[in-house]
N, C-alpha and C positions, 0 to 999 in steps of 0.2 A: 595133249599139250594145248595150252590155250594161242591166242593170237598175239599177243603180249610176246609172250616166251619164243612162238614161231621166228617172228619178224628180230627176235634178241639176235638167234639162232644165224638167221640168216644174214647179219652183217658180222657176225663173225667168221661165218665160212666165206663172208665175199673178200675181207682181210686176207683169211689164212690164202683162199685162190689166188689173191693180188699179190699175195706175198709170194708165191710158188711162179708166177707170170713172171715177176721184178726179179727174180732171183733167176730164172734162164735168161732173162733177156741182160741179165747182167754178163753175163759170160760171152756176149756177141758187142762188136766196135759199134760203135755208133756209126760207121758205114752200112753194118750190114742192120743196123731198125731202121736207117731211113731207106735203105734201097728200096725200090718198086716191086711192091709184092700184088699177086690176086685176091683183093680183097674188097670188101665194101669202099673201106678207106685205105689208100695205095700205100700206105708203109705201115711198119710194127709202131714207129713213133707216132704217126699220124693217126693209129687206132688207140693208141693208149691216150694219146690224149683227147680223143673223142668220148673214149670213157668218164676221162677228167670232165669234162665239159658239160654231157648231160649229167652224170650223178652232181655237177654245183647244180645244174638248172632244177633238177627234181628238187633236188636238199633246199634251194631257197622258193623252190614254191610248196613246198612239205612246211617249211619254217615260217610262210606268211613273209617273205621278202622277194620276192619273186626278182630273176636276172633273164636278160634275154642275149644268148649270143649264138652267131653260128655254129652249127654242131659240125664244122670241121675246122675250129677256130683250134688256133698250133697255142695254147697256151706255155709250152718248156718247148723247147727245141734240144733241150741238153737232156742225155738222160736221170743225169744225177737229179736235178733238179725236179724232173716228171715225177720221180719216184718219192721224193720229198712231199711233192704236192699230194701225192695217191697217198702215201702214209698219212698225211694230217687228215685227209680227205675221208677214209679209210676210218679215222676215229670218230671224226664228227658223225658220221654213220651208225658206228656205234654208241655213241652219247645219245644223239636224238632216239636212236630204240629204244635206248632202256629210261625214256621217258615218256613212252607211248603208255595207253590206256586201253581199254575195249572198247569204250565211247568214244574217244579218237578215232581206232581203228576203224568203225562202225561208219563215221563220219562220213562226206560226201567233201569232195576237194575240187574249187572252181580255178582255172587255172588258163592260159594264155597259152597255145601254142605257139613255138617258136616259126613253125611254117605254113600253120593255117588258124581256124578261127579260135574261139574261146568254149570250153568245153567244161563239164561237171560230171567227174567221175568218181565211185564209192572208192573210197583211201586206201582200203585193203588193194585195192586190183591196182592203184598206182604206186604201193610200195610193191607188192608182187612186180609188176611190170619193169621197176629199177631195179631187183635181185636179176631178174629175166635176162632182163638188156646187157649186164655187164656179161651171163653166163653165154646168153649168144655171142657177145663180141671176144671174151675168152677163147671159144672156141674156133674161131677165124685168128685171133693170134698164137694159140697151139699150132698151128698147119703153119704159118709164117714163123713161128721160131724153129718149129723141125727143120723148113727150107733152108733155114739159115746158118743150120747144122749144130744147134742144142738137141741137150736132150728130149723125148715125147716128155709130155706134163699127164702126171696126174694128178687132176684137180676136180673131178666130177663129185659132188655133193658126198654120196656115199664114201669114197675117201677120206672126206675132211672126220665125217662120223665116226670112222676106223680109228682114225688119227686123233679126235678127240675126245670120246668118250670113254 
């Protein structure tokens, strides 16, 4: 599989995961995503929208428009609304992959971090990086929806493959 096709790949399994996250955590009150869980970020709403937050920041500096906001900035506090954003979020992800090239991919991406200096890193390891970052932070909201007494998720990469191939 070339890198084109990888990178296609991987915003559709990061969809289908988001889709599987948004669907347990629908089945929980909006008391229990905001309670205080153990986690990097203290509730299920406060990590999902931390995901919201850096996948804009990645996407507008992937896009040459670069945003800068805190990466525990509460953009939805309602869930319906969270899940609105992560769906359009979710596409524009997939739009921009299946616009990518190998010369793109190949590319080098100079970019502004949001808590330290300014850095130039090859394109490939900062799209890997945003696949990465949502599957870590997935995985800290799987253990906070179980807490919260949904079902376990199965959402590990091989899954989606089973499920969609």
């Amino acid at each position: 599989m070339n890198s084109v096709a990888y990178f296609e790949r991987l915003a559709r399994y990061n969809r289908w995961a988001n889709g599987h996250v948004y669907d347990a955590c629908a089945t929980l009150s909006q008391r229990d995503l905001d309670a205080p869980r153990t986690a990097f970020f203290p509730s299920i709403t406060a990590t999902l929208n931390h995901l919201l937050v850096a996948d804009s920041i990645w996407m507008s500096r992937l896009l040459g428009a670069p945003i800068s906001m805190p990466l525990d900035t509460v953009l939805f506090a309602k869930f319906d609304d969270l899940r609105a954003a992560r769906m359009t979020q979710d596409q524009a992800i997939i739009d921009f992959t299946s616009t990518l090239t190998p010369d793109v991919i190949a590319s080098d991406l100079t970019y502004q971090s949001v808590t330290a200096g300014a850095y130039t890193m090859p394109r490939d390891l900062v799209l890997g990086h945003m696949f990465n970052h949502q599957t870590h932070h997935r995985g800290q909201l799987s253990n906070m929806i179980l807490e919260a007494g949904a079902k376990p998720l199965e959402i590990d990469l091989i899954y989606y493959g089973r499920d969609q191939l």
